[in-house]
Every structure is written in structure tokens, then in C-alpha cells.
C-alpha positions, 0 to 999 in steps of 0.5 A: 914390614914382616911382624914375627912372633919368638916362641920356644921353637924359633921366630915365626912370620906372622901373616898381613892381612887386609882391613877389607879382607877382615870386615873391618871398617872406619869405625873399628879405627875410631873405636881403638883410637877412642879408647886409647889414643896412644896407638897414634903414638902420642898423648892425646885427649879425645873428646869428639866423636863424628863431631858436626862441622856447621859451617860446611854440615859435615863431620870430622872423624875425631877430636882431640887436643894435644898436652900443648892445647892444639886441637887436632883433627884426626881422619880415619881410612880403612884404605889408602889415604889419597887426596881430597882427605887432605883438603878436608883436613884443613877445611875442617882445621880453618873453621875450627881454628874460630871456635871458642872455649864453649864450643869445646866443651860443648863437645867434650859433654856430648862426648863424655855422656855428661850433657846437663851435669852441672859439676862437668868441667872440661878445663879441669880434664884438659888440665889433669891431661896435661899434668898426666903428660908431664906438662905443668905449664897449662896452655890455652886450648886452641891457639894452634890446629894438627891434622892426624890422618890415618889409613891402610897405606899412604900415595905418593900424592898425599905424601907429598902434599904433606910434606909440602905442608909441613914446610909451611908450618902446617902440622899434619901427620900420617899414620899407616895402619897395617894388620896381621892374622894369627888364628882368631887374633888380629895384630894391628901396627901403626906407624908415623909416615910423615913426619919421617922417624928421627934418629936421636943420635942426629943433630937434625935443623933447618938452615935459615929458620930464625923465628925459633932457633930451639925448634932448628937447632935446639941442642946449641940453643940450650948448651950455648945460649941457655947454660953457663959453660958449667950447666953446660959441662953438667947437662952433657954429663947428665945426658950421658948418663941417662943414655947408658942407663935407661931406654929413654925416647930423648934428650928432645931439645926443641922446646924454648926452656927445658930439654925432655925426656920421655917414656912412651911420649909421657916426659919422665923428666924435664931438664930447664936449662939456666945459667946458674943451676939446672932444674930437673922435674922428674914425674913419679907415682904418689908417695914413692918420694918424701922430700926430707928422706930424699934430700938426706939421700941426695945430701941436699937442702929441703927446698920450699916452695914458700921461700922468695925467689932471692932466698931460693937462688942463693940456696945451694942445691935443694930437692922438693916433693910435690903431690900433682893429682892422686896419682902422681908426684913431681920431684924438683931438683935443683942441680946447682955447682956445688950438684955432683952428677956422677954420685952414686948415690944421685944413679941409684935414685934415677933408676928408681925415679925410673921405675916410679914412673907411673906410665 
């Protein structure tokens, strides 16, 4: 990989460097991911630092939890990643997998400097996470175990490992860090070597694997067991238009009830798919939207969420604001037949849902 920097007088190459080279050790990594897990290039919390494995008395690097409540393990090497960091992972991934809620907030204390607080509450911070990424549907926490690890450069050995391991529905990913020298400034740049990069253009699934058709083949499980042949003709309009329109990281299709589409691995919109309407939930900063102004705009109906589920259904298409955290809203937007995609009116108002997004 060449990094270049555009200036005035054209692009210039930005030199690699070496991790050894510059002094940088394991806990430089550790104190970038700390304070901003996203350099892995997904939403994780952090909560564990050099966390003690009791069982086996060593520690782990890193602890996070993922916004679908997996805990994930996170090992850190400044130089290649080789075998046996692999066999630690899962070690460490088989006894965590027993650990209870209390053990986790355990750690998350310790790690937040919160150690006899007693207003300090761990499901609380797990909760806000998830709502920040989008997810409204609170998971439990631990009810499946990742493994992130991440180096100056991957073998051949380690990557097969992993990828034999991800066959087996063991969730492992490696990260290759490589850093570059200008002047005083150092560059960092994390990429995901396995699992390889997907083009979003590429029906992607593996014949034979029934257990979970949406995570195989998730575009025909939503157009064609999901939606009705009209939500079906909707969604592919809608799609489009969210694809000549904005630079998104979607349509995702591999979860059971909503297609997502992300911004910077935050859904900025979650499309559920049913036969009769579609519901769109769109994630925007506080305040932006007011439902009643919003529904004159859209030229739809309010849409309360005090009315029963038999009055909701029968309501044509309808719009409701609601507030999430301090920072945030969700919009719910109920797309029914009589919905027309295609307005101008409904294109004006994704650009600004866009730009409302508060990531």
C-alpha cells in the first residue's frame, strides 16, 4: 500500500515506516484503540485493559462488546501476527464465554476508574452504545465471544488459521496496521485482512448454509420472503435512490428483519421489511425533526405510539419523532402503498436526514 498526500504542487508519496523503527510498542496500539475503538473500523465499547484471565492467570490485551452484545477480545502485536496468538484468543474466548454479568461490570469499574461508585451502572453505558449505534433492540451481553487481533503484518500461517476458523462460525478478524513518516508526523492505517473486504455490488453466500438464510443470501430472503411483491418493488426503488444519492456503506442485508445502511459502521437507517408497509428508522442529532412539521412535509399522518397495534396497521402512511438520548433522535417512518418514494419532497428530506446524522 502507497499512502500519498495531494498538495498544491501535485501528490507526493508518503514514506512506511517500521512500529520497531519508531519505538512504538504494544501498548501505543492499546492506547489508540482505547481511546477510539473505531480505528478497527467498527463500533466497539471498550471496557477492559490488560484484563486478568484467572483461570489460566494471564491477561487479555483488550475488552470490548460489540452493539450485538459479543464480547470481543482484542490482541495487539507491533509486529507480525504469527501462531500461537491465535490459540490465545480462543483460549481466552472458551473462558470468557462462562463469565457472568457481574464479572463484566466488574471490569468495566476498573476500567472506567469507577470502583465503589455506587450510581456506576454498566448496563446503562452498554445500552447508550447501542442506541449511539443504532441498534434499539438491546441484546444480552455475552451470548457469543469475537476475536480481533491486530499487528504490523499477517503470515500465511495465521491467515489460514482464520479463515478455517471463520468456516466454522468462529468470529475472528485480523487487522493489519501499517504506519508511515512525514517529518515529526506519524500516519497510521488499519486494514481488515480477513475477513476480505466485500464488494457491495456482489451478491455474496454460501450454497448449503440453511440454519440462516439472511446471513447467505439476504437480499432474496428480505425481497422474497419478507416483502410483498409491492414492498418489494418500493425497497429496490428506495435502494436506488439511496445509491445515486449519498456515499453510504450498505444496503447490509444479513440481519433477520431490517436491511441497514451505515455511515462509518453507525446505521443511519434501518429499513424493516413486511408485507404490508416498510418501516424506515433513520438515526438524527436532537431536535433537528418535530413530527407534526415532518408529516406536513411528507404529507403523512402523525403516527402515535399510544395507538394499538390494529389502529396502527390500518393508518395510512405515518411518521413519528422520538427522542433516544441527549444527543440523538429516531425517526419512524412508516412507508405504506399509498408512500411514494420518488417525491421530492421524501429526496429533500433524506439529504437532510443525511446530514442530521449525528456520527
Amino acid at each position: 500500500m502507497v499512502l500519498w498526500k495531494i498538495t498544491d504542487k501535485g501528490p507526493f508519496k508518503v514514506n512506511e515506516t517500521k512500529f520497531k523503527k519508531e519505538k512504538l510498542l504494544e501498548e501505543h496500539l492499546e492506547d489508540w484503540i482505547a481511546k477510539d475503538p473505531s480505528i478497527l473500523g467498527e463500533p466497539l465499547l471498550v471496557f477492559g485493559r490488560q484484563v486478568i484471565i484467572p483461570d489460566i492467570k494471564d491477561r487479555l490485551d483488550l475488552l470490548a462488546v460489540d452493539p450485538q452484545g459479543s464480547i470481543t477480545i482484542i490482541e495487539l502485536k507491533r509486529g507480525q501476527l504469527k501462531d500461537p496468538v491465535d490459540i490465545q484468543g480462543l483460549r481466552y474466548a472458551s473462558y470468557i464465554s462462562k463469565w457472568r454479568f457481574q464479572d463484566f461490570e466488574n471490569i468495566s469499574r476498573n476500567y472506567f476508574g469507577k470502583v465503589g461508585d455506587p450510581e456506576f451502572n454498566f448496563n446503562e453505558l452498554f445500552e447508550s452504545f447501542c442506541s449511539e449505534a443504532g441498534v434499539d433492540d438491546i441484546p444480552n451481553i455475552n451470548a457469543d465471544q469475537r476475536i480481533i487481533i491486530v499487528g504490523s503484518s499477517v503470515r500465511e500461517k495465521l491467515g489460514s488459521v482464520a479463515l478455517w476458523l471463520r468456516d466454522h462460525n468462529i468470529n475472528i478478524k485480523l487487522i493489519e496496521v501499517l504506519a508511515y513518516k512525514e517529518g515529526e508526523n506519524l500516519f497510521i492505517e488499519p486494514s481488515t485482512i480477513v475477513p476480505m473486504p466485500v464488494s457491495r455490488f456482489i451478491a455474496v453466500g454460501k450454497p448449503g448454509a440453511e440454519g440462516q438464510p439472511w446471513t447467505t443470501d439476504g437480499k432474496s430472503w428480505h425481497l422474497e420472503k419478507r416483502c410483498s411483491p409491492k414492498t418489494k418493488e418500493t425497497l429496490l426503488l428506495l435502494d436506488q435512490i439511496l445509491q445515486d444519492e449519498f456515499e453510504l456503506e450498505g444496503p447490509r442485508w444479513n440481519q433477520k428483519a431490517y436491511v441497514a445502511y451505515p455511515v462509518n459502521n453507525y446505521n443511519w437507517l434501518c429499513v424493516y421489511t413486511k408485507p404490508r408497509f416498510l418501516l424506515l428508522h433513520f438515526l438524527v442529532k436532537a431536535g433537528v425533526f418535530k413530527t407534526e412539521e415532518l408529516a406536513k412535509r411528507l404529507g403523512v399522518e402523525q403516527f402515535d405510539a399510544e395507538e394499538s397495534l390494529s389502529d396502527k396497521l390500518g393508518m395510512p402512511s405515518s411518521v413519528f419523532v422520538k427522542n433516544r438520548n441527549p444527543s440523538s433522535d429516531k425517526i419512524n417512518l412508516r412507508a405504506k402503498e399509498d408512500f411514494d418514494v420518488k417525491s421530492e419532497s421524501f429526496t429533500e428530506f433524506l439529504r437532510d436526514a443525511f446530514k442530521a446524522f449525528p456520527k
